[in-house]
mmCIF file as Biopython writes it, N, C-alpha, C and O atoms, coordinates in Angstrom:
data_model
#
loop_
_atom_site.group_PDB
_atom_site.id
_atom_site.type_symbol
_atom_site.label_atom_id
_atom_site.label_alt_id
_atom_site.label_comp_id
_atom_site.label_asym_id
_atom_site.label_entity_id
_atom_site.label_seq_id
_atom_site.pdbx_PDB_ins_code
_atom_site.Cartn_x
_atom_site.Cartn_y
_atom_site.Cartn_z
_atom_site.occupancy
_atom_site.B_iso_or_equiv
_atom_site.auth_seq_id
_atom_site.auth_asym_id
_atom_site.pdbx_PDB_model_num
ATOM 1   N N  . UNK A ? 1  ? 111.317 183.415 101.805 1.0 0.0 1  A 1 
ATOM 2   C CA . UNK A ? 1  ? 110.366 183.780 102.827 1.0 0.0 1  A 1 
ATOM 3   C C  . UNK A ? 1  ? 108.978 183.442 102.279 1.0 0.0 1  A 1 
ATOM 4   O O  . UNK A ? 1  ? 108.605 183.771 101.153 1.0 0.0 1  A 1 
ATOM 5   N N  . UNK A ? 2  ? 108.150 182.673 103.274 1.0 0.0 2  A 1 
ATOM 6   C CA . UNK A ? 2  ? 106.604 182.263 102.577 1.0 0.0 2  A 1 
ATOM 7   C C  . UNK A ? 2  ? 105.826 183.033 103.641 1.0 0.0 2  A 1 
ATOM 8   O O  . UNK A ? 2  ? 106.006 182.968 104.857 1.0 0.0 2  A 1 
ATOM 9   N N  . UNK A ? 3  ? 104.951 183.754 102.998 1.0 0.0 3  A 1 
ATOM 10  C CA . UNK A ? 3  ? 103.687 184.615 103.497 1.0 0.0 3  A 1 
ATOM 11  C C  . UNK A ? 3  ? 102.581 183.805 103.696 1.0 0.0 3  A 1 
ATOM 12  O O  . UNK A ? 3  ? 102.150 183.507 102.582 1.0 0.0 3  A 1 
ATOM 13  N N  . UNK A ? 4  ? 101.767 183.195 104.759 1.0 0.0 4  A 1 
ATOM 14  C CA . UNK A ? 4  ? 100.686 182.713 105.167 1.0 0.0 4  A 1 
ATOM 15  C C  . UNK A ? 4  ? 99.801  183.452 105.485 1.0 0.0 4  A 1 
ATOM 16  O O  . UNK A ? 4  ? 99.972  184.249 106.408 1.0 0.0 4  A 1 
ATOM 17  N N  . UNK A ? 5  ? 98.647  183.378 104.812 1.0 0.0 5  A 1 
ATOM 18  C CA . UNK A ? 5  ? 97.251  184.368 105.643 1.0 0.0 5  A 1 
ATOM 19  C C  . UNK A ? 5  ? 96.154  183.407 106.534 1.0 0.0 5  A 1 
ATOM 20  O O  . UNK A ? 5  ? 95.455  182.471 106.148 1.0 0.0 5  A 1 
ATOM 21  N N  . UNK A ? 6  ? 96.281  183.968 107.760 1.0 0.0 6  A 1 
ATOM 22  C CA . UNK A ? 6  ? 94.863  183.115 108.228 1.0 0.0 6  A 1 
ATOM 23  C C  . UNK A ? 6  ? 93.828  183.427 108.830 1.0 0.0 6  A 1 
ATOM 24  O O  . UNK A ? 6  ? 94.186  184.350 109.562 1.0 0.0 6  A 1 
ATOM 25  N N  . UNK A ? 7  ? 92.753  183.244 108.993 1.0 0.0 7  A 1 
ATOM 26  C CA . UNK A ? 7  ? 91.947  183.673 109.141 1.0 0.0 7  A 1 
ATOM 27  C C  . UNK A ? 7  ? 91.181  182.890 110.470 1.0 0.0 7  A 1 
ATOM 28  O O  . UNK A ? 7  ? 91.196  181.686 110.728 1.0 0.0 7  A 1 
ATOM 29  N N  . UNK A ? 8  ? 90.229  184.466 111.527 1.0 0.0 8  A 1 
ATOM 30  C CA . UNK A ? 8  ? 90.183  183.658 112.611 1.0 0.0 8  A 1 
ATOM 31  C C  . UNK A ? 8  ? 88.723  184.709 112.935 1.0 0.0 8  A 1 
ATOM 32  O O  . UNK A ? 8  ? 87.890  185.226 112.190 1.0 0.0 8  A 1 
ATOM 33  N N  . UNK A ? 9  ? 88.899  184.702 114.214 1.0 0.0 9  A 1 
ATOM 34  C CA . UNK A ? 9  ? 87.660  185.866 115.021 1.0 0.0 9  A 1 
ATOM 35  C C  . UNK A ? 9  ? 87.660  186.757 114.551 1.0 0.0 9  A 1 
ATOM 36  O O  . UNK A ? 9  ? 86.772  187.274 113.873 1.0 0.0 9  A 1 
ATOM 37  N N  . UNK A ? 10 ? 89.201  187.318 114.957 1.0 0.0 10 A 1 
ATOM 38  C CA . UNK A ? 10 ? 89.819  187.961 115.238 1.0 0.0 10 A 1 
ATOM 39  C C  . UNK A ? 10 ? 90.234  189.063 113.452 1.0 0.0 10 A 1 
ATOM 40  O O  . UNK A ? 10 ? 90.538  190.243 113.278 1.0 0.0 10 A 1 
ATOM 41  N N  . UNK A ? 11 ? 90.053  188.046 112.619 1.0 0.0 11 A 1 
ATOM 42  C CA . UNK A ? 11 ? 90.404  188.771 111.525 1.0 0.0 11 A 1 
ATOM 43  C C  . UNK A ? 11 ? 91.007  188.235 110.399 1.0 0.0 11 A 1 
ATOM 44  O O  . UNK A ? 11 ? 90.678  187.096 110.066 1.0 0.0 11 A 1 
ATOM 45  N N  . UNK A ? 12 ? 91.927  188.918 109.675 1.0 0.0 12 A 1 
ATOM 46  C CA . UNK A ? 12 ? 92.933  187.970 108.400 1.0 0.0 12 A 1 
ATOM 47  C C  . UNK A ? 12 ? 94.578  188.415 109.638 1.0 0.0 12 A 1 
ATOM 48  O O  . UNK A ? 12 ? 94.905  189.453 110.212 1.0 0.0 12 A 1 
ATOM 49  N N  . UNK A ? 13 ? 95.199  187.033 109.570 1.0 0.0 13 A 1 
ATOM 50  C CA . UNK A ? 13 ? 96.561  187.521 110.321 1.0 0.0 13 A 1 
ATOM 51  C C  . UNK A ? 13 ? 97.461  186.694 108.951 1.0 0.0 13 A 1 
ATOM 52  O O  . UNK A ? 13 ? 97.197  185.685 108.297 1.0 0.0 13 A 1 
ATOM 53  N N  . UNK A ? 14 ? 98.376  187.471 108.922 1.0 0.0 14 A 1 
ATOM 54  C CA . UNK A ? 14 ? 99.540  186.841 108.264 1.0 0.0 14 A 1 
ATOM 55  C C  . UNK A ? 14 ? 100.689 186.653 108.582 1.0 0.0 14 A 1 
ATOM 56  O O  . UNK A ? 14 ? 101.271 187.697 108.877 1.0 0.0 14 A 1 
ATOM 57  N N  . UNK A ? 15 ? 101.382 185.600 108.664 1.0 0.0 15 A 1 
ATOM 58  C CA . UNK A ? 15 ? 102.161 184.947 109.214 1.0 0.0 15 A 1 
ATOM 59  C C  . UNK A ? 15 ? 103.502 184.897 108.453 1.0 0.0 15 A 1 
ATOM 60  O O  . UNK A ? 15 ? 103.354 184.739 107.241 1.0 0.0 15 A 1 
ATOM 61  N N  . UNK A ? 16 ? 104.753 184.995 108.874 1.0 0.0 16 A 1 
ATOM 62  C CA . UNK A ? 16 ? 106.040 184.960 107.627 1.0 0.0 16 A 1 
ATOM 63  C C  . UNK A ? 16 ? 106.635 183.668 108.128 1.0 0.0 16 A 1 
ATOM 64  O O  . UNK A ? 16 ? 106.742 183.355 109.314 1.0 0.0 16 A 1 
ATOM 65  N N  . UNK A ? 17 ? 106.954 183.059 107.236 1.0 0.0 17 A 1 
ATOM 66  C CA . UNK A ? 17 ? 108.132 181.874 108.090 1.0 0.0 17 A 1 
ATOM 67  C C  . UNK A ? 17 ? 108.992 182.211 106.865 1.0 0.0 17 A 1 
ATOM 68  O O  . UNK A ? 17 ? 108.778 182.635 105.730 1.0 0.0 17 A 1 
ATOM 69  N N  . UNK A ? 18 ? 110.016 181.853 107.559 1.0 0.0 18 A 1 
ATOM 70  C CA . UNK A ? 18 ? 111.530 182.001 106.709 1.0 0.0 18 A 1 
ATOM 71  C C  . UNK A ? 18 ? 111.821 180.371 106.510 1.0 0.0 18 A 1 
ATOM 72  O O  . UNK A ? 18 ? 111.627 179.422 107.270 1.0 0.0 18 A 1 
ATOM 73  N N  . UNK A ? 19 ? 112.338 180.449 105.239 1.0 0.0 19 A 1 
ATOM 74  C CA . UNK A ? 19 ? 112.890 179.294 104.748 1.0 0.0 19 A 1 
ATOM 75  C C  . UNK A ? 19 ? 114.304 178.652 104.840 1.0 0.0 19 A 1 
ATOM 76  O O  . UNK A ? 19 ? 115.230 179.242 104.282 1.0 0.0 19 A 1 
ATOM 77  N N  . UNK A ? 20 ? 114.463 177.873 105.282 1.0 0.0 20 A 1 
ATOM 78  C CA . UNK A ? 20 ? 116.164 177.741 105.440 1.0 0.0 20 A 1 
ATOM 79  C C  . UNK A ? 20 ? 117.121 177.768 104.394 1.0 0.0 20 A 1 
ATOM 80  O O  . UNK A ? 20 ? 116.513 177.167 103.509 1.0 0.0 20 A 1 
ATOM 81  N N  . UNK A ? 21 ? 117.896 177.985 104.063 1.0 0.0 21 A 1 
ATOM 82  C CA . UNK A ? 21 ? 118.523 178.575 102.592 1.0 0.0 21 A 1 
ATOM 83  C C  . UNK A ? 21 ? 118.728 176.887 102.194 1.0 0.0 21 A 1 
ATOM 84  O O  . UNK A ? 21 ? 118.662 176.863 100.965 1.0 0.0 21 A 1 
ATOM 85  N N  . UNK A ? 22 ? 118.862 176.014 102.507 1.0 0.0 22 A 1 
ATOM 86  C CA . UNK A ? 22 ? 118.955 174.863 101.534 1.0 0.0 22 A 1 
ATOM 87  C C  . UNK A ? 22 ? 117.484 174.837 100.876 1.0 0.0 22 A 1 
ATOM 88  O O  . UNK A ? 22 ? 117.384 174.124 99.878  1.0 0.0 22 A 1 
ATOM 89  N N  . UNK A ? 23 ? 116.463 175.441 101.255 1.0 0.0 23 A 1 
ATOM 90  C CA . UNK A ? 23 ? 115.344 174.927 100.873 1.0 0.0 23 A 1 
ATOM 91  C C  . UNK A ? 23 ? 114.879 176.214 99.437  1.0 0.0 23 A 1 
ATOM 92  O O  . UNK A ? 23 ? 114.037 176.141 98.542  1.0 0.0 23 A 1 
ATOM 93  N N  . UNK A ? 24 ? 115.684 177.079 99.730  1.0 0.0 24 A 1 
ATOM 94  C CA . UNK A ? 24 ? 115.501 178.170 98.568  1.0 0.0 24 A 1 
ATOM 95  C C  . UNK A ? 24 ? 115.405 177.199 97.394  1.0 0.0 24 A 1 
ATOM 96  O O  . UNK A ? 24 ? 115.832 176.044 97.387  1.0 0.0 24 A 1 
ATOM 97  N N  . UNK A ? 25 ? 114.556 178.068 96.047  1.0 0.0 25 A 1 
ATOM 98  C CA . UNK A ? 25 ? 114.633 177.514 94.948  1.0 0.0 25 A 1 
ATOM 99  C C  . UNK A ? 25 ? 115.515 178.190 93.989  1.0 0.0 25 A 1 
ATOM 100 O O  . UNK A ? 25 ? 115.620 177.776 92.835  1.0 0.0 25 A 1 
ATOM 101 N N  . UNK A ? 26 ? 116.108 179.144 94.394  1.0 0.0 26 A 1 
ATOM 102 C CA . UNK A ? 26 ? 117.405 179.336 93.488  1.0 0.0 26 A 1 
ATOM 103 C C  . UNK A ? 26 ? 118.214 180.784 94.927  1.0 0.0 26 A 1 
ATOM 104 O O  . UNK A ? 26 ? 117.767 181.526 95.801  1.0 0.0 26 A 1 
ATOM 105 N N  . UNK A ? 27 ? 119.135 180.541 94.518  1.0 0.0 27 A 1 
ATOM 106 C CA . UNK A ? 27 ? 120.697 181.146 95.260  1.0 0.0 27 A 1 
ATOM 107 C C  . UNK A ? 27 ? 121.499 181.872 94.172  1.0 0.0 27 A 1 
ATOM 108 O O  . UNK A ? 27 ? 122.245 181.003 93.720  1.0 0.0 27 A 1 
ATOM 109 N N  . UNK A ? 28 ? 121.738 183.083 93.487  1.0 0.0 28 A 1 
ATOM 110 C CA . UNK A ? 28 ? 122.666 183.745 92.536  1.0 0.0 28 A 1 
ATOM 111 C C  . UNK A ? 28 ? 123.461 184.589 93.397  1.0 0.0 28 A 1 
ATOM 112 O O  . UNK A ? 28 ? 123.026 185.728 93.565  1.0 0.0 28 A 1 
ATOM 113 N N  . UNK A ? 29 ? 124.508 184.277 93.963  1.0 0.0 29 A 1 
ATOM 114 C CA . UNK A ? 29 ? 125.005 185.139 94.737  1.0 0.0 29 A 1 
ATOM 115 C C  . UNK A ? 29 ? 126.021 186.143 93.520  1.0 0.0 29 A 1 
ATOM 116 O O  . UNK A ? 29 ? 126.419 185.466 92.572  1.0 0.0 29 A 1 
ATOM 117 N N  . UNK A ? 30 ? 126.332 187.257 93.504  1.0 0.0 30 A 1 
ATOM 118 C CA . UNK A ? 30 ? 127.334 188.475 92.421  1.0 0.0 30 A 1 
ATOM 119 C C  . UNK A ? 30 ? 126.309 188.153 91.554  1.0 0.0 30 A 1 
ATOM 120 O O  . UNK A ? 30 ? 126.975 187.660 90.643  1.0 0.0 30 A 1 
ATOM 121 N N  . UNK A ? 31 ? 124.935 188.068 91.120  1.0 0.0 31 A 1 
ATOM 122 C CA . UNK A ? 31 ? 124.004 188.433 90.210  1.0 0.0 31 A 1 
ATOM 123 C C  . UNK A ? 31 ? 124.352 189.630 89.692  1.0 0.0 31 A 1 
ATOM 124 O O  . UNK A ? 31 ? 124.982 189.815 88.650  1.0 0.0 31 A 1 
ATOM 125 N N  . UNK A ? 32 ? 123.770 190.744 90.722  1.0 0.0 32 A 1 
ATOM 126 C CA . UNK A ? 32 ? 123.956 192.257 90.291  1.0 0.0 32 A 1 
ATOM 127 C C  . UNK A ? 32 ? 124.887 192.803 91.624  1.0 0.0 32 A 1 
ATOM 128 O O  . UNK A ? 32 ? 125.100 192.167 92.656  1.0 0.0 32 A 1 
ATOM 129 N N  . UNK A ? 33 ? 125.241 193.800 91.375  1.0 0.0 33 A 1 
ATOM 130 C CA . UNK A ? 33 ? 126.351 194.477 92.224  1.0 0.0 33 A 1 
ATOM 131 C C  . UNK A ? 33 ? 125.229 195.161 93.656  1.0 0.0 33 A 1 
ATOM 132 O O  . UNK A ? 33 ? 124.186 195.812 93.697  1.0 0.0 33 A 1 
ATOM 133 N N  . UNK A ? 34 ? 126.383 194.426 94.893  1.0 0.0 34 A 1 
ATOM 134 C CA . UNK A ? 34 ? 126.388 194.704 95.615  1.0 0.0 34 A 1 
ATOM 135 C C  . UNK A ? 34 ? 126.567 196.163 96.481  1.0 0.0 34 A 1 
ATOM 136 O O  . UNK A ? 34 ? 127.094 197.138 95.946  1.0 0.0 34 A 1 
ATOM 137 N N  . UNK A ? 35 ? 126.075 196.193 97.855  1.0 0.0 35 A 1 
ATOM 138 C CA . UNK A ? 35 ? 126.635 197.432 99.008  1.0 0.0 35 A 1 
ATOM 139 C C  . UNK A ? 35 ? 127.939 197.022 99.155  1.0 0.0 35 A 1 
ATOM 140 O O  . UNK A ? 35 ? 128.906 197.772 99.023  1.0 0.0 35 A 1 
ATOM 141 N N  . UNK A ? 36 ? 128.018 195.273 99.560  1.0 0.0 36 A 1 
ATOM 142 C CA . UNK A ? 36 ? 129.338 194.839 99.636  1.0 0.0 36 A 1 
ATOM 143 C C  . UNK A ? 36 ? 129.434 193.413 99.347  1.0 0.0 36 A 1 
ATOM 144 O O  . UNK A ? 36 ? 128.497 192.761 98.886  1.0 0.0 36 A 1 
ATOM 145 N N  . UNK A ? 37 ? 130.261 193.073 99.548  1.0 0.0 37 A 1 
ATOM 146 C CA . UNK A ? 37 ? 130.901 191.853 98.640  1.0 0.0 37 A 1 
ATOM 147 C C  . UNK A ? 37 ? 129.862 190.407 99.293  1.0 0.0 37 A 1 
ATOM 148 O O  . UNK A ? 37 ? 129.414 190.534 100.433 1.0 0.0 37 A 1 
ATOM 149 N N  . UNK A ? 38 ? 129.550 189.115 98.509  1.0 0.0 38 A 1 
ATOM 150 C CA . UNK A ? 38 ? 129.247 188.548 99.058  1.0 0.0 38 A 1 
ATOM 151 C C  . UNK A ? 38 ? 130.001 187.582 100.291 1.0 0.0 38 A 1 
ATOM 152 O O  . UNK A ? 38 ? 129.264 187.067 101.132 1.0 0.0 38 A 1 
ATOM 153 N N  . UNK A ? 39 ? 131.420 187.371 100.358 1.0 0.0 39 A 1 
ATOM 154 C CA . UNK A ? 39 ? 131.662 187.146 101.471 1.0 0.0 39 A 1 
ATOM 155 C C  . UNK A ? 39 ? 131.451 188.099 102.386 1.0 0.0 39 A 1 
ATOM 156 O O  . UNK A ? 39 ? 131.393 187.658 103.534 1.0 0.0 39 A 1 
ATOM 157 N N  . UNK A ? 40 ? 131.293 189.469 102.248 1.0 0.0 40 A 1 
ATOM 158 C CA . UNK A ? 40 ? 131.497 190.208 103.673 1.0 0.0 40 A 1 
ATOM 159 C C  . UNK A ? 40 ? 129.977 189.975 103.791 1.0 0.0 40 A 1 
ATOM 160 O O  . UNK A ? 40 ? 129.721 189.474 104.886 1.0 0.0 40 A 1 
ATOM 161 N N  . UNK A ? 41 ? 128.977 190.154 103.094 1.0 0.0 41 A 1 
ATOM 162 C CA . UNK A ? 41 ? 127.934 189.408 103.389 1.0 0.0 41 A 1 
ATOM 163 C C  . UNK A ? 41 ? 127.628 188.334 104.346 1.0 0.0 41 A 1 
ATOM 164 O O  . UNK A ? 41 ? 126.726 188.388 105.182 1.0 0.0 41 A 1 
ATOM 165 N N  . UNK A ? 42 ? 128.557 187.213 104.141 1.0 0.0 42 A 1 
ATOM 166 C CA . UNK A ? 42 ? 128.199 185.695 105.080 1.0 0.0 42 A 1 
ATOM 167 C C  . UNK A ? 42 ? 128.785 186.197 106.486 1.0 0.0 42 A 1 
ATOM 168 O O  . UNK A ? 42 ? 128.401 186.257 107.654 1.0 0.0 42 A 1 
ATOM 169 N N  . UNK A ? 43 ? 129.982 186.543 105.703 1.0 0.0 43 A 1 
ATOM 170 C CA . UNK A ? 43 ? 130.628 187.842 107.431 1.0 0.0 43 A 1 
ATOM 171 C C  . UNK A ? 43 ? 129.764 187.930 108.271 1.0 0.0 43 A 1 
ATOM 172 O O  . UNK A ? 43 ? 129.730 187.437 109.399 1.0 0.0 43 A 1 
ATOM 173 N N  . UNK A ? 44 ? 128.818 188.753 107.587 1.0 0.0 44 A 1 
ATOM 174 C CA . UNK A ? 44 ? 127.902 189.380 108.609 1.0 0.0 44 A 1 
ATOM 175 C C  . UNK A ? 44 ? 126.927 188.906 108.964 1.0 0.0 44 A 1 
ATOM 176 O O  . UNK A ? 44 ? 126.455 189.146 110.075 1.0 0.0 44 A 1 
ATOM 177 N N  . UNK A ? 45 ? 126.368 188.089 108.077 1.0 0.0 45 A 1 
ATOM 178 C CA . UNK A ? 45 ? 125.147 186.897 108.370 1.0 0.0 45 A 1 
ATOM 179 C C  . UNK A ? 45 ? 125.880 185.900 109.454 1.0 0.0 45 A 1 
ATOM 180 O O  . UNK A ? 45 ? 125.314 185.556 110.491 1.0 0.0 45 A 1 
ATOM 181 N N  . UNK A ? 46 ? 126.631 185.659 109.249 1.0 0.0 46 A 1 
ATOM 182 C CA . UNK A ? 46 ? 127.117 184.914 110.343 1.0 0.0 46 A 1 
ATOM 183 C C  . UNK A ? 46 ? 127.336 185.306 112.183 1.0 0.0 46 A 1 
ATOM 184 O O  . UNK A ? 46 ? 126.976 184.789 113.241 1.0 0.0 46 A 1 
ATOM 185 N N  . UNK A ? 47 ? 128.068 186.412 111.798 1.0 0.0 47 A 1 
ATOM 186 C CA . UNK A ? 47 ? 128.494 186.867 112.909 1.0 0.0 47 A 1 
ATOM 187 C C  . UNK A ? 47 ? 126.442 187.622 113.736 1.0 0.0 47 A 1 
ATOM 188 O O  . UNK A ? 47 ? 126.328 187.596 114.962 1.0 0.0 47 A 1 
ATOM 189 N N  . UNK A ? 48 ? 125.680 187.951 113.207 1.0 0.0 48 A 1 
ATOM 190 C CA . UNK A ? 48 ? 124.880 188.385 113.453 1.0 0.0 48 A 1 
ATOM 191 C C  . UNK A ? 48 ? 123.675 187.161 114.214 1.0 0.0 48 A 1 
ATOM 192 O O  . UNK A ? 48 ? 122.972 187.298 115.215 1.0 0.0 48 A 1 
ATOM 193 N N  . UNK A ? 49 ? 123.776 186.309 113.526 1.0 0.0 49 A 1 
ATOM 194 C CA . UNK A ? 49 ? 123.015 185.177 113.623 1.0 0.0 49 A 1 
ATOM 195 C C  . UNK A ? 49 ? 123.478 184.376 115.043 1.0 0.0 49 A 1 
ATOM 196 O O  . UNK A ? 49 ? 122.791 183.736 115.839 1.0 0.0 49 A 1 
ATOM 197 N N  . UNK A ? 50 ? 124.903 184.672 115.030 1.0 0.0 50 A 1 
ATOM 198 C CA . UNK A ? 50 ? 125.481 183.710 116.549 1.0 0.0 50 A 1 
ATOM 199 C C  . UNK A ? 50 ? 125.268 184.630 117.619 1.0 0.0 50 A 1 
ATOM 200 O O  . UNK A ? 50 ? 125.600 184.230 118.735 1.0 0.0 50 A 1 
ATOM 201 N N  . UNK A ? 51 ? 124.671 186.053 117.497 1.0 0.0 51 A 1 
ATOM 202 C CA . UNK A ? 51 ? 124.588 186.750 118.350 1.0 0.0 51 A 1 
ATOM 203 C C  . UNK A ? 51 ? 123.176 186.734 118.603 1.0 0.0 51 A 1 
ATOM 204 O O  . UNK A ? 51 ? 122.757 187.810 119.029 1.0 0.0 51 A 1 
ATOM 205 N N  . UNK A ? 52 ? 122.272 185.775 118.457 1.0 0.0 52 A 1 
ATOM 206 C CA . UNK A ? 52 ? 121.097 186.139 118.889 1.0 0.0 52 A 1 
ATOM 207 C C  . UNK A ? 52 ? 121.110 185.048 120.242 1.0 0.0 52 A 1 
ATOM 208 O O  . UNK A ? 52 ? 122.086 184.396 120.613 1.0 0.0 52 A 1 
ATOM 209 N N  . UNK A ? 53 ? 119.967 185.050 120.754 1.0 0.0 53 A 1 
ATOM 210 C CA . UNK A ? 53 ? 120.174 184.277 122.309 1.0 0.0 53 A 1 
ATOM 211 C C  . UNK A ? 53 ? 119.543 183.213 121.921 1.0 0.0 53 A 1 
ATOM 212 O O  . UNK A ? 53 ? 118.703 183.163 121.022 1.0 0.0 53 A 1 
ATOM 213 N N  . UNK A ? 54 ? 120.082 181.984 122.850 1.0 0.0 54 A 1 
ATOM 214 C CA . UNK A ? 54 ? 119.545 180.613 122.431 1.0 0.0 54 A 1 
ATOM 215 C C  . UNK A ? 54 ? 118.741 180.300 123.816 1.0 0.0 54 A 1 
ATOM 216 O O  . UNK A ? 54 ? 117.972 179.345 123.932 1.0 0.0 54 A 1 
ATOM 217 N N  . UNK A ? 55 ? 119.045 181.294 124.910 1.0 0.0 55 A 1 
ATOM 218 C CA . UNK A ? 55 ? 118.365 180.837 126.054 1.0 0.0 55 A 1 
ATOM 219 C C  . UNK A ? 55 ? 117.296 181.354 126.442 1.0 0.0 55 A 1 
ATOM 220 O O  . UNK A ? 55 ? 116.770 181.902 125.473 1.0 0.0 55 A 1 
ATOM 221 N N  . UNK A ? 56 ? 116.432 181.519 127.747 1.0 0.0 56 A 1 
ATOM 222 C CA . UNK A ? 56 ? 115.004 182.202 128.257 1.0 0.0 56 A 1 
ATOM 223 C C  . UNK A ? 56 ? 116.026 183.159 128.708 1.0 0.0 56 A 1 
ATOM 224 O O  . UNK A ? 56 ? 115.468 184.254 128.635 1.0 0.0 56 A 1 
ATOM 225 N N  . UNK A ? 57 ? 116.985 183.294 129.048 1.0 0.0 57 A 1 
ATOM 226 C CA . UNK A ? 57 ? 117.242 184.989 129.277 1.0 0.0 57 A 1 
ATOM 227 C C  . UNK A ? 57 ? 117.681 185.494 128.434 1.0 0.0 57 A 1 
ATOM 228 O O  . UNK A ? 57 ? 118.435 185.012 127.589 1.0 0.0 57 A 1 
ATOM 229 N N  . UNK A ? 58 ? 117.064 187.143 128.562 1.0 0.0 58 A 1 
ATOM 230 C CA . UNK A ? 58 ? 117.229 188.191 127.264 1.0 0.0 58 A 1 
ATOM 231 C C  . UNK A ? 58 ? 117.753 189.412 128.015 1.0 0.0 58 A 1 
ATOM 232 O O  . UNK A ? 58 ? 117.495 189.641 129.197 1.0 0.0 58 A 1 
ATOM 233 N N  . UNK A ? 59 ? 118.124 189.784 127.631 1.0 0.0 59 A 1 
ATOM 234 C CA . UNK A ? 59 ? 118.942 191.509 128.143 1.0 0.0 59 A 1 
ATOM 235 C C  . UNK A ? 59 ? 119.888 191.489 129.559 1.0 0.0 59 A 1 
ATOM 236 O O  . UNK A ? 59 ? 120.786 190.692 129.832 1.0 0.0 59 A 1 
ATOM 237 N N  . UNK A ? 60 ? 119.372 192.660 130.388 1.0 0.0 60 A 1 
ATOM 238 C CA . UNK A ? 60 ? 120.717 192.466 131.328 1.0 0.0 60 A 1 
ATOM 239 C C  . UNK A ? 60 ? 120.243 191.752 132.755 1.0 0.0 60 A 1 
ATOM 240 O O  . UNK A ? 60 ? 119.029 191.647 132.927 1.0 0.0 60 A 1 
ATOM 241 N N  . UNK A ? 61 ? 121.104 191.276 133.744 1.0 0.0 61 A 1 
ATOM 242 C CA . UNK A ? 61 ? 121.120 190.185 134.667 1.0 0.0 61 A 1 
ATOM 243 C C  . UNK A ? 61 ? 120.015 191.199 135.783 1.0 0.0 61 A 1 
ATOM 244 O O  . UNK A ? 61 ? 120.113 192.392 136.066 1.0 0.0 61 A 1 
ATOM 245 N N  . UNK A ? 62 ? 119.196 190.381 136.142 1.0 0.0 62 A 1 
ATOM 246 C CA . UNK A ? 62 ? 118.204 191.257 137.318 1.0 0.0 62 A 1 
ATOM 247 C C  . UNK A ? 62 ? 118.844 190.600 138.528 1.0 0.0 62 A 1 
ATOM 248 O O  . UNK A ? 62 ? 119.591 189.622 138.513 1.0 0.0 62 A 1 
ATOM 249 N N  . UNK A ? 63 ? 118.370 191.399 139.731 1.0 0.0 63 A 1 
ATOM 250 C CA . UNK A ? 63 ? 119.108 191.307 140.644 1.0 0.0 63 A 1 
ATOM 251 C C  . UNK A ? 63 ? 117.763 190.681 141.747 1.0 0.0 63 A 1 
ATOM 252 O O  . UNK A ? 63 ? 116.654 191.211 141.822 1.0 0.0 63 A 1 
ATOM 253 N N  . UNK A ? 64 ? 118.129 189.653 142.402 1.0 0.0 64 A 1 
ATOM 254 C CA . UNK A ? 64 ? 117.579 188.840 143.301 1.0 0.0 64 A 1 
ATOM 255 C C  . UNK A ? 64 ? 116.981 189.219 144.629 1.0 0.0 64 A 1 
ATOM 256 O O  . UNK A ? 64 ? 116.505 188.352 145.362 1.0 0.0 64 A 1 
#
């Protein structure tokens, strides 16, 4: 994750962008002990990540 500060009228804003994991500079996955295992980890990174929305609609269907 890279922290950007910028500066405007308005003030200092800081900005996060996330890095895509190929771009990490190091990956130790079982370094130190886990909540839970690193596959149940990707488990859940996975399954969490396909659940976000790819479209302009968000929540439940409005009615016409």
């Amino acid at each position: 994750m890279a922290v950007a500060a910028g500066y405007g009228t308005a003030g200092v804003s800081v900005k996060i962008r996330r890095k895509a994991r190929t771009e990490w500079l190091t990956l130790k996955p079982n370094t130190h002990e886990g909540y839970v295992s690193w596959d149940r980890f990707e488990a859940i990174r996975t399954m969490v990540s396909s659940n976000v929305p790819t479209g302009r609609h968000h929540g439940r269907a409005q009615a016409r």
